[in-house]
C-alpha positions as a Markdown table, in Angstrom:
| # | Residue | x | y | z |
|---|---|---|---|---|
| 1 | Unk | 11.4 | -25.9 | -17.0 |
| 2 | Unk | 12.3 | -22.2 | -16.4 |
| 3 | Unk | 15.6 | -20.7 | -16.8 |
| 4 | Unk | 15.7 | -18.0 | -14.6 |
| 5 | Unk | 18.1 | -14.8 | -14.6 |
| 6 | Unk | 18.3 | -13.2 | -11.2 |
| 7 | Unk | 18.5 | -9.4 | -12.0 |
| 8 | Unk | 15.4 | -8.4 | -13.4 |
| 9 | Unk | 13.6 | -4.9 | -13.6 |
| 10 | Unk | 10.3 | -5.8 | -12.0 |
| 11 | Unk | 11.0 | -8.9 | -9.5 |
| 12 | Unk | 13.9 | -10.1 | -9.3 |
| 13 | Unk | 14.8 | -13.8 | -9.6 |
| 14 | Unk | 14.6 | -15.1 | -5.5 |
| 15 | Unk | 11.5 | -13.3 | -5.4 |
| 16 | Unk | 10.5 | -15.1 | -8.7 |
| 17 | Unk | 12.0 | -18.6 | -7.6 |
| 18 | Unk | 10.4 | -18.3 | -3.9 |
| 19 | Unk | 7.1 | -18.2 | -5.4 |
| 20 | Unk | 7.1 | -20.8 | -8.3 |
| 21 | Unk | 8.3 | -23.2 | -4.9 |
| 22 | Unk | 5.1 | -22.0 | -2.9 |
| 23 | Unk | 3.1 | -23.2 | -5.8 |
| 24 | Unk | 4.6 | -26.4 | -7.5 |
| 25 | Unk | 7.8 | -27.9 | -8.3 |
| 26 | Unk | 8.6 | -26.8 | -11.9 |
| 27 | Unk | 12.7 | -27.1 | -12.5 |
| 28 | Unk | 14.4 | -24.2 | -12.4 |
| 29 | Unk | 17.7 | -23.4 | -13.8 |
| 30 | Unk | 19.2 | -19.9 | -12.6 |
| 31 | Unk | 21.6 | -18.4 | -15.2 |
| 32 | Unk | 23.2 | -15.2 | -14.2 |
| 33 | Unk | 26.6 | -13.2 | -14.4 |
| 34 | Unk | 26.1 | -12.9 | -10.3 |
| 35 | Unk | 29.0 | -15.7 | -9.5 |
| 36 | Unk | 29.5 | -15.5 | -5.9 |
| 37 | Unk | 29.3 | -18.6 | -3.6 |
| 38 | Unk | 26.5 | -16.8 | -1.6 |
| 39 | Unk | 24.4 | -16.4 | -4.4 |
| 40 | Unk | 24.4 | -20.7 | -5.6 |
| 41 | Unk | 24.0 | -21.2 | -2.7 |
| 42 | Unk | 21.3 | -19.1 | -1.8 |
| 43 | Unk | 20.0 | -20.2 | -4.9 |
| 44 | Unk | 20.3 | -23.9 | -3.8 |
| 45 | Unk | 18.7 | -23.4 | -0.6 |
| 46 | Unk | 15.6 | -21.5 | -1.9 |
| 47 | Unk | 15.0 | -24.2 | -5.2 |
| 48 | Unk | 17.0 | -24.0 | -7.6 |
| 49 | Unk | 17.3 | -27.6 | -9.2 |
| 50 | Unk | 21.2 | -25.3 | -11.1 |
| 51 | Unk | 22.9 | -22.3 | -11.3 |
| 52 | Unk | 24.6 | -21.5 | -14.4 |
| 53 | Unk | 27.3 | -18.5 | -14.3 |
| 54 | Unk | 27.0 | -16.0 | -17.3 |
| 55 | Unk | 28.5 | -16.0 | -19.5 |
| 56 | Unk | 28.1 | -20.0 | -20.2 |
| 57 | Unk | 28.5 | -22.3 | -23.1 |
| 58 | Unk | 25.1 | -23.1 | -24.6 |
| 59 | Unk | 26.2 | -26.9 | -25.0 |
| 60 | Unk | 26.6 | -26.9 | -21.4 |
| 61 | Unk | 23.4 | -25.1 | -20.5 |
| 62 | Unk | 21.4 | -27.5 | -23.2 |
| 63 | Unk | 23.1 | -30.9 | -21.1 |
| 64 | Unk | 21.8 | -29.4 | -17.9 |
| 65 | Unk | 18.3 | -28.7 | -18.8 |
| 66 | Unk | 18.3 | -32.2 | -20.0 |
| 67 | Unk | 19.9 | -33.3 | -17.0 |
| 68 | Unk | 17.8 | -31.7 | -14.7 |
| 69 | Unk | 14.3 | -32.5 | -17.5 |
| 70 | Unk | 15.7 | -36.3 | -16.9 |
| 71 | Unk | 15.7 | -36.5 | -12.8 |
| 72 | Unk | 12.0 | -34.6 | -12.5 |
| 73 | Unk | 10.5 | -37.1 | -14.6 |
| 74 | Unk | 12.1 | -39.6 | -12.2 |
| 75 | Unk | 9.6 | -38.1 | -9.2 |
């Protein structure tokens, strides 16, 4: 699983997620502070298996990596 911020120096995080879903289906969670509508769903559309809005609640961020652990071992 990665957990994926979108703003980063180099690439940012679409480029990042567009590529890991050329390649394989690893889960992806996206946290970041961006908290438009555009931008989960953008994130959505592109691969994203969540989208987490900094700043988040690490119990909440722990039950969604299991959550979304849980359903790709179901494919």
């Amino acid at each position: 699983l990665v957990l994926l911020d979108i703003k980063l120096p180099e690439m940012n995080g679409w480029e990042i997620l567009t590529k890991i879903r050329q390649k394989q289906q690893t889960p992806v969670i996206m946290l970041t502070a961006l908290d438009q509508e555009i931008d989960k769903v953008m994130a959505l559309r592109i691969g994203a298996d969540d989208f987490v809005v900094k700043p988040f609640n690490p119990n909440e961020v722990v039950a969604r990596v299991e959550a979304v652990l849980r359903r790709s071992q179901l494919n």
